[in-house]
C-alpha positions as CSV (number, residue, x, y, z in Angstrom):
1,X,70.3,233.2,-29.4
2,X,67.2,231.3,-30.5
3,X,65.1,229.7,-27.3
4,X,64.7,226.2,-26.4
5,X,61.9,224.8,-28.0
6,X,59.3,222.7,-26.6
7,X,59.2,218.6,-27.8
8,X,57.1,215.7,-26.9
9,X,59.1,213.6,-24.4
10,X,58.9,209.8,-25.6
11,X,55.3,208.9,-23.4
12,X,54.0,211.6,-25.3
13,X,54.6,211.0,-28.7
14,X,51.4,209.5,-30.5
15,X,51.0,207.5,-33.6
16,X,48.4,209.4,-34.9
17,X,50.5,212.1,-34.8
18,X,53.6,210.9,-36.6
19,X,51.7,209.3,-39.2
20,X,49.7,213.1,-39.9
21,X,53.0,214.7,-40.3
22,X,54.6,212.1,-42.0
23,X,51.6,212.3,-44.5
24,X,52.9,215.8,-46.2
25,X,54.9,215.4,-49.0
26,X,57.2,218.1,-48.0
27,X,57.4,217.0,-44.4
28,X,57.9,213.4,-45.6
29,X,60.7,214.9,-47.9
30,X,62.2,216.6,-45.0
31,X,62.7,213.4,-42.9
32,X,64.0,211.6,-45.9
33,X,66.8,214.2,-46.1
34,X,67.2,214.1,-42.2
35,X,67.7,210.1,-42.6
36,X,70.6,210.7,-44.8
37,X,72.3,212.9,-42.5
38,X,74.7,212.0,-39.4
39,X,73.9,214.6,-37.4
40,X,71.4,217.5,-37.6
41,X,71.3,220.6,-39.7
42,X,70.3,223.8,-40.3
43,X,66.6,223.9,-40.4
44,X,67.2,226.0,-44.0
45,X,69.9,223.7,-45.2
46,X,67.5,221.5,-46.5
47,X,66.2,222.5,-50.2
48,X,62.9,222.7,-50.4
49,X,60.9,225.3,-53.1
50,X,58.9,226.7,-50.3
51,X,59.0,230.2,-48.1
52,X,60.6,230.8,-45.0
53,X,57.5,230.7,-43.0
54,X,55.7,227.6,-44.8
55,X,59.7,225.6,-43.9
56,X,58.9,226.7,-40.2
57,X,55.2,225.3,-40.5
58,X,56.4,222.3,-41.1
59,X,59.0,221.6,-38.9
60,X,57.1,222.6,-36.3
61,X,54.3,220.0,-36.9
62,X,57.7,217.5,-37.1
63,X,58.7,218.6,-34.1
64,X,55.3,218.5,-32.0
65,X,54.8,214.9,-33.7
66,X,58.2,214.2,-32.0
67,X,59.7,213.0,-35.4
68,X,62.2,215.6,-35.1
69,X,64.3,217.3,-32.6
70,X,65.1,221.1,-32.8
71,X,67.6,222.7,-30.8
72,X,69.5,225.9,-31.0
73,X,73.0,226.6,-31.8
74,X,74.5,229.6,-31.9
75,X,72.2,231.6,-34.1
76,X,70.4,229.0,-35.9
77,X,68.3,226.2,-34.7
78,X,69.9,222.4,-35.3
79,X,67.2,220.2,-36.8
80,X,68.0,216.3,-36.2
81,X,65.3,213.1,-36.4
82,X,64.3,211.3,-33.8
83,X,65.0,207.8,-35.0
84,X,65.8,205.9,-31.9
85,X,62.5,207.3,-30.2
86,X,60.2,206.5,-33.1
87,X,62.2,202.9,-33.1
88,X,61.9,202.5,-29.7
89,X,58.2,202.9,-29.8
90,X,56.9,201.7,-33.3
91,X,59.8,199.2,-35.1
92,X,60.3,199.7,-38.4
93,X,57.8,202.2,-38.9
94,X,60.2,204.9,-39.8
95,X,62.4,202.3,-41.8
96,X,59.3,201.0,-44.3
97,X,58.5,204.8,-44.7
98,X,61.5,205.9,-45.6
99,X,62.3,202.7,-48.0
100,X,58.5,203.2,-49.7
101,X,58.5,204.1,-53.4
102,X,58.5,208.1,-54.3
């Protein structure tokens, strides 16, 4: 069963950090996908044309942004975004980002 992952708890989470790893275009793909969803997914449920370890790169820099949450499930680890928490502490940051031209 995978561990518990560390996240940053709401006081923690810093602008210059969401903005870096919103800044990749695969990250910034990866939270567009997570926007669509209801609930979370498999981290590797989302297609991306990239390896195993570069997908884990990434959602770890998500993750210690706290744009993401991560949690485990079973075998696999449950990848979900953080909207209320980014809302809570920057409004409609996430929103204009995910409505900007791609």
């Amino acid at each position: 069963m995978p561990e518990e992952l560390p996240h940053p708890s709401l006081a923690e989470i810093r602008i210059e950090r969401v903005l870096h790893a919103l800044a990749d275009p695969v990250r910034l793909h990866m939270v567009r996908e997570l926007a669509t969803l209801s609930e979370g997914v498999a981290c590797g449920s989302i297609e991306l044309p990239i390896s195993k370890s570069t997908r884990t790169h990434h959602l770890r820099t998500l993750r210690e942004a706290g744009v993401v949450s991560v949690r485990p499930s079973g075998t696999a680890r449950i990848t979900s975004l953080r909207r209320d928490d980014l809302d809570a502490l920057y409004p409609g940051l996430l929103e204009g980002i995910l409505n900007a031209p791609h």
